[in-house]
N, C-alpha and C positions, 0 to 999 in steps of 0.2 A: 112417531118419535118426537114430533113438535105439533106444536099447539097450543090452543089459548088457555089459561087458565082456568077450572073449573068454579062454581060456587061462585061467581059476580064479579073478580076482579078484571075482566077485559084479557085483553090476548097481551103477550109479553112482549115490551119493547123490542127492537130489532138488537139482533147482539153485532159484536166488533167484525165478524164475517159478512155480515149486508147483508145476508140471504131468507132472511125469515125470522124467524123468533128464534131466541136465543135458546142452544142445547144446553143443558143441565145437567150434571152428570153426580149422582152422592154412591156412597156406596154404604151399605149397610152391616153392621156384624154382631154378633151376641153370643158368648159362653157361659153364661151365668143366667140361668131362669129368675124373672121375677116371680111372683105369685100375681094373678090366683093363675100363670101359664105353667104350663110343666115342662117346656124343656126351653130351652137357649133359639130353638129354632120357632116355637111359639112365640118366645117373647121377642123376636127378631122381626118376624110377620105382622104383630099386634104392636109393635112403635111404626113400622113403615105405616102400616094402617092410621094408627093416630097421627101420623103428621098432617094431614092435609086438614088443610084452613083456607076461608075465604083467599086467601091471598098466596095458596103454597097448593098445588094439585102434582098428584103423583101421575105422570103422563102413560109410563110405559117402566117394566121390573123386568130384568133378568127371570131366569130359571132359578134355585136356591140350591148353594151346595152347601159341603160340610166340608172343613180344612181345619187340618194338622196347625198348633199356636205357631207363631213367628215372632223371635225367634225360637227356637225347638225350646220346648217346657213340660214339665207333668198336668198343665193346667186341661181344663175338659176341653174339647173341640169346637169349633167354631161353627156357627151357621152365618151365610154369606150371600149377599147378591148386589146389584147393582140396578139403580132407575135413574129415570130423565126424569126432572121435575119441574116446574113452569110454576114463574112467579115473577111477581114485579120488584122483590126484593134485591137491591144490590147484594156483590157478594161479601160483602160484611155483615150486611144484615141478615141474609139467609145464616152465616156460620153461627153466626148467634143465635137465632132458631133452634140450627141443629145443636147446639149446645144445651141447650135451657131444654130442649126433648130429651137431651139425653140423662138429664139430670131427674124430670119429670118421669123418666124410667128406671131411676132406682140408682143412675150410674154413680160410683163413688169415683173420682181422683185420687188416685196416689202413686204407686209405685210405676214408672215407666214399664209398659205394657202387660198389667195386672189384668186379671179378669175382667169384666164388666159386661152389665146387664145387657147394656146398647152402644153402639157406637156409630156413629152416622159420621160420614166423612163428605168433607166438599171436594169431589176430584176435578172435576171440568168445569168452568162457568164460560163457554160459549168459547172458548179458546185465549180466553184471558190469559193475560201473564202479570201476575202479583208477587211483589216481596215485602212482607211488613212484618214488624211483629207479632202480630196477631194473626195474619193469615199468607201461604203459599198457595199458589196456584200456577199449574196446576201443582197435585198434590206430591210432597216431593217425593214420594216412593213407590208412587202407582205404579212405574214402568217397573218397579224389582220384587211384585207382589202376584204371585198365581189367584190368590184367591180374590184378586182384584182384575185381574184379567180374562182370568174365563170366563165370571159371567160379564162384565165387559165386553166380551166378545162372540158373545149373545145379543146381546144387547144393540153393540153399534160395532159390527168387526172392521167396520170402513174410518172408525172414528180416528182421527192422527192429533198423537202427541204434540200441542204445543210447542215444546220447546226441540224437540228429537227427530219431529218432522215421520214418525213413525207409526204407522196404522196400529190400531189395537192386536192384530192378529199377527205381526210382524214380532211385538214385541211379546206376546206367548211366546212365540216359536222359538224366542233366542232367549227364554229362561233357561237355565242351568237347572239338573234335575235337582230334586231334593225337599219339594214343598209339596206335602201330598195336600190335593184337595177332590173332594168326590161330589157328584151332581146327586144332588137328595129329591132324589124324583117320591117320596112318601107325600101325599095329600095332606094338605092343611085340615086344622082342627077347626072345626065350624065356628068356634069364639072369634078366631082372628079376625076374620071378616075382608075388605079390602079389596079392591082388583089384583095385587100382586099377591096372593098368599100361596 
């Protein structure tokens, strides 16, 4: 779950918990296939895969589900997971990364919570706590998000909310029902490529 960065950039400074290199934590999502992928859960696997750069390695992924849009819509389903990623980027620099990928994957801006090809969210940076215009941290609606927490809770069940002092698995448990999401255990498509597909 931690560790140094792949591709040459050195292992990751220590984060604000002293204990090691700094957790990471994005989450990934896609309802909208780009080409030449054929579904939203291709093209969800095939942006995690491109993210990694000398200076940006994807540590460790989630399992991959599928979840119902939030808030309730007719738009298509979601493919969903969550990784630890290791980088010497601060986290302004990293959100900007994940921005400029997400744009490099076809994402359009517009309407507040429209479809989109890719979506890469910065949930964790090492247990930071951020308020700026441009970036929250952590991110402010993880804890009200199922398909942000299961695989979350895959991933790191022991991990505790920042700001709520509350484990990942704590804060599953005390969702209210209503967000269907399902584990998409179907095999990746050999284009993807990647450790997490």
């Amino acid at each position: 779950m931690r560790g140094a960065v792949k591709g040459g950039a050195g292992p990751v400074g220590a984060g604000p918990r002293g204990d090691g290199p700094a957790m990471i934590v994005i989450g990934i999502g896609s309802n909208l296939a780009l080409r030449p992928y054929r579904s939203p859960a291709e093209t969800a696997r095939a942006g995690l895969a491109a993210l990694a750069a000398p200076d940006l390695a994807v540590v460790r992924c989630s399992p991959w589900y599928r979840s119902a849009p939030v808030p309730a819509s007719d738009q298509p389903w979601f493919a969903n997971a969550a990784a630890v990623v290791a980088t010497p980027l601060d986290p302004a620099a990293l959100l900007a990364r994940l921005l400029a990928h997400e744009l490099e994957f076809g994402r359009v801006r517009g309407a507040r919570n429209a479809a989109r090809t890719l979506d890469l969210d910065l949930l964790d940076y090492d247990g930071r706590i951020v308020e700026s215009a441009s970036l929250t941290l952590p991110h402010p609606r993880l804890h009200q998000r199922r398909f942000v927490l299961a695989p979350l809770c895959d991933l790191a069940p022991d991990w505790r909310h920042p700001l709520l002092g509350l484990t990942a698995t704590a804060l599953l448990a005390a969702l209210p029902a209503g967000q269907t999401v399902e584990r998409d255990d179907a095999p990746p498509a050999a284009a993807t490529g990647g450790d997490c597909g």
